[in-house]
N, C-alpha and C positions, 0 to 999 in steps of 0.2 A: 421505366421500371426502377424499382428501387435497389441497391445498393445492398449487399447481405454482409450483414457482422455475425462471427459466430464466438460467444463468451463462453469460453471454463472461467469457472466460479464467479459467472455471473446472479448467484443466488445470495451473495453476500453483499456487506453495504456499501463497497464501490459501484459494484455490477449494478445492484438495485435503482443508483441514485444515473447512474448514466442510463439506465434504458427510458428512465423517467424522463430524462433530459435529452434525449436522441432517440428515442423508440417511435416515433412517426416518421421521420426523417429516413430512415435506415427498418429493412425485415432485418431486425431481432432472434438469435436462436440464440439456445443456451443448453451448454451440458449440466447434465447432472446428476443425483445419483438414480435418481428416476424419472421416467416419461409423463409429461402432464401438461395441458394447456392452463396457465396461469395468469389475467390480466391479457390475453390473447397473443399471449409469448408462447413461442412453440418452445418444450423444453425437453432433450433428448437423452434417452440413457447412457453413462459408458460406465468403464470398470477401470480406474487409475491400476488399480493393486496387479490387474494383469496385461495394463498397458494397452486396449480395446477399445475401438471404441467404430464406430457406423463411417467407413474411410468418407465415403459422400456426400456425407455434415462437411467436411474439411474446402467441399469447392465452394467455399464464399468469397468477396472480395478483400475481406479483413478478417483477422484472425484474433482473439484477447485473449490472454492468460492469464487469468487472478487467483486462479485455486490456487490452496494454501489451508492448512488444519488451523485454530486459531492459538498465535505465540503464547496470550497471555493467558490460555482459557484455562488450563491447567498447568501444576506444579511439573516442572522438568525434570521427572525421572528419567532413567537413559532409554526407556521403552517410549516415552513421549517425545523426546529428542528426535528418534529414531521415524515415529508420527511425521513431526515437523516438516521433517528432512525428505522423507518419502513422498508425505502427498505435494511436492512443490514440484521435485524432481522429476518424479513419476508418471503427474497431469505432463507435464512437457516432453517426454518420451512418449507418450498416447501420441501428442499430436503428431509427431515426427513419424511414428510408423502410420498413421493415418494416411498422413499427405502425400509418404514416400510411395502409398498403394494407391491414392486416387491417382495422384499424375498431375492434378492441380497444383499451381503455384499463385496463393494469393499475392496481393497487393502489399499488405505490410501484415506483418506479425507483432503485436506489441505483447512485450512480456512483463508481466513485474517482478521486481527485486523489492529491496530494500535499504534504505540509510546504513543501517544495521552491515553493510557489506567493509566498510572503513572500519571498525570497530572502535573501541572506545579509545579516544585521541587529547580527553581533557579542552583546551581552548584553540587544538589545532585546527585550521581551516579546509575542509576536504571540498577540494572538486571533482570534477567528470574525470580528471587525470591522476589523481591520489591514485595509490597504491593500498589494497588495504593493510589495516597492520593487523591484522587475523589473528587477534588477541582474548576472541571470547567467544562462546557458541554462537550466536548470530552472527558474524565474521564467516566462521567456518559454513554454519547453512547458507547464507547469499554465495558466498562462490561455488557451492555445492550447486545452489538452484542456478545461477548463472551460466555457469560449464553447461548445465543440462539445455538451458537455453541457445547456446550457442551453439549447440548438434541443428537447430532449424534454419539457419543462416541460408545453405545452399539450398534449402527447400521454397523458400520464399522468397521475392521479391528485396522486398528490405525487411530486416528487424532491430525492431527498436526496442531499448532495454531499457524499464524506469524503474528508479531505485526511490522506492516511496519512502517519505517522512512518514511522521503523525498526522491521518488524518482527521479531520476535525467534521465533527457532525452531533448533530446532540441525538442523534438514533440510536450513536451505540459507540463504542471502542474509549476510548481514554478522556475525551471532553464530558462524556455523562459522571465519569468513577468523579471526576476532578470536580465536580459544580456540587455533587452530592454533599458532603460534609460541610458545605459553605451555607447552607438549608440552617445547619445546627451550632454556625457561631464558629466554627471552625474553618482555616483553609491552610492546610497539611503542605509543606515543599520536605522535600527527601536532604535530609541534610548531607551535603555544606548546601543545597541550594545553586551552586555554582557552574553544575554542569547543562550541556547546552541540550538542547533541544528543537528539532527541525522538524517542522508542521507545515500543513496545507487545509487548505479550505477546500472541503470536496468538490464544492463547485467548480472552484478552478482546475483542480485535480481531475476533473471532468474534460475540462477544457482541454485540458493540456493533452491529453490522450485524443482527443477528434484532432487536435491539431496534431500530433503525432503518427494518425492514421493516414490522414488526407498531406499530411505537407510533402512530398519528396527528397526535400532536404535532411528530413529526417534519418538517423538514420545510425545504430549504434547505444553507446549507453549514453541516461540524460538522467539526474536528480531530479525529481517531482517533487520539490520543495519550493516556499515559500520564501524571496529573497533576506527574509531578515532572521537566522534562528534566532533564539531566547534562552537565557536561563531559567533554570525549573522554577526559580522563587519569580522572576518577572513572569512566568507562566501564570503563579499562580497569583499575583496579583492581578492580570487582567481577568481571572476568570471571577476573582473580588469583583470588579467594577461589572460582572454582568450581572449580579445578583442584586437584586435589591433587603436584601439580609445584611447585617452588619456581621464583621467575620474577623476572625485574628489571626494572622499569619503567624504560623506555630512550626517550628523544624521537627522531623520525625526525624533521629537515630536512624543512620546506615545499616546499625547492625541488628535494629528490629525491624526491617523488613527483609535483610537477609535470612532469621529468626522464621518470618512469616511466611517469604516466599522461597527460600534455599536461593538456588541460581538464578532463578526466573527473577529475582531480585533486580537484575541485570539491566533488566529493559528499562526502571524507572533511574537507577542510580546511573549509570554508562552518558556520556557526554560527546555526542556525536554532532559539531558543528559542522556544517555545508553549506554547500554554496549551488545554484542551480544555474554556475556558471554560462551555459550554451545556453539554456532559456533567457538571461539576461541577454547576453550578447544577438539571439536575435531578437528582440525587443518584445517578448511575450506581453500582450496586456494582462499583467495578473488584475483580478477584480480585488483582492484583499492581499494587500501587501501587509499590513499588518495586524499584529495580534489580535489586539482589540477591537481593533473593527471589524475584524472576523468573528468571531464569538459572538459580539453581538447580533451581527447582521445572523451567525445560525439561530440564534436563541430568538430572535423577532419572528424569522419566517420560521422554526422548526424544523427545518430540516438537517 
């Protein structure tokens, strides 16, 4: 018999890319805002806003957290803030009253965070053990969503907390925005250019959460990054060398995308280096330790 995973916000492009990549292996369920068999994934209703949800979904062997509204999708008014903060929080108080009413105790609970939990540090080097310096809205929502996370602790078995980079996928999220203008001769870094930047290759990002679910050692918070960050201008010259376009590295003003985006500005200018310390130390095989070879290798296969 196989093995039952059950995903909140397994409808987005983490969730998508691992059921692809673990959905025969493992019975697949997934919450979400509605009921529907999709690709033969059973997908189940609940309601975050009032913390509900079917207690009986909760008896699987592994548990995954990735809901989450999207940071960059819209301008951070204090109502979208408020979004943010809620649906991260919220999914995670679902499952806690779920579990606390089945009486089930999974296996592992993996949750995600985010890089964004250190705040912006310039060329400081953050690991598993940093503090963060809660210096900017993302700051504040990762310990927000975190706390909320660590209410599951006594409920499960083990829980494991990953504090996700940049991931990288040319489906969707920040590699698609970044390749586009490089089409038109252009490849745009957020001036000074200087600040870091900590990425993963979803695949691995993949990986690293089955090895997460299944390892026992696991267990706590871990950085789901890739061991080498980057500055945003070395960013964007490897995403140069995946185009076959010829393109000029061009600095955009700090204070026209402050201009364009207000706060939300944050996410591309903020310099958040890491370190994915405890993954190194037990000798994780990352498949794409670096930039460029990552990029390419998603831009060959597509995904």
């Amino acid at each position: 018999m196989k093995e039952k995973i059950l995903i909140g916000g397994g409808s987005g492009l983490v969730g998508q890319r691992f059921i692809q990549r673990f959905g025969k292996e493992f019975e697949i369920h997934v919450m979400s805002r509605q009921s529907r068999v999709h690709n033969d994934i059973q997908y189940h209703a609940w309601d975050i806003d009032k913390l509900h949800m079917d207690p009986e979904l909760t008896k699987a062997d592994y548990i995954i957290n990735l809901t989450g509204a999207g940071i960059a999708d819209k301008r951070w008014s204090e109502s979208r803030k408020k979004v943010l903060i809620e649906s991260r929080v919220n999914s995670n108080l679902t499952f806690v009253n779920a579990i606390r009413e089945s009486g089930h105790q999974p296996k592992a609970f993996l949750a995600a965070s985010a890089t964004g939990f250190y705040g912006n540090g310039g060329n400081q080097l953050f690991t598993e053990e940093s503090d963060s310096l809660n210096n900017d809205f993302m700051s504040d929502c990762c310990i927000k969503w975190e706390n909320s996370s660590n209410k599951l602790e006594s409920l499960v078995q083990r829980l494991v907390i990953l504090r996700l980079g940049i991931v990288l996928s040319t489906k969707d999220g920040a590699l698609p925005k970044m390749r586009q203008p490089v089409r038109f001769g252009m490849a745009p870094y957020f001036s000074p250019g200087s600040q870091y930047y900590s990425w993963i290759h979803i695949d691995d990002l993949c990986d690293l959460m089955m090895e997460s679910l299944q390892n026992r050692e696991i267990k706590g918070i871990y950085n789901a990054v890739a061991p080498e960050p980057v500055t945003n201008k070395e960013f964007m010259r490897a995403v140069q060398k995946s185009q076959s376009f010829p393109s000029l590295l061009t600095p955009v003003p700090a204070a026209s995308i402050r201009l364009m985006f207000g706060e939300m500005g944050d996410t591309v200018l903020n310099s958040t280096r890491v370190s994915p310390k405890k993954f190194i130390q037990m000798k994780f095989p990352y498949q794409f330790g670096h930039l460029e070879e990552a990029i390419k290798d998603l831009v060959k296969r597509k995904i």
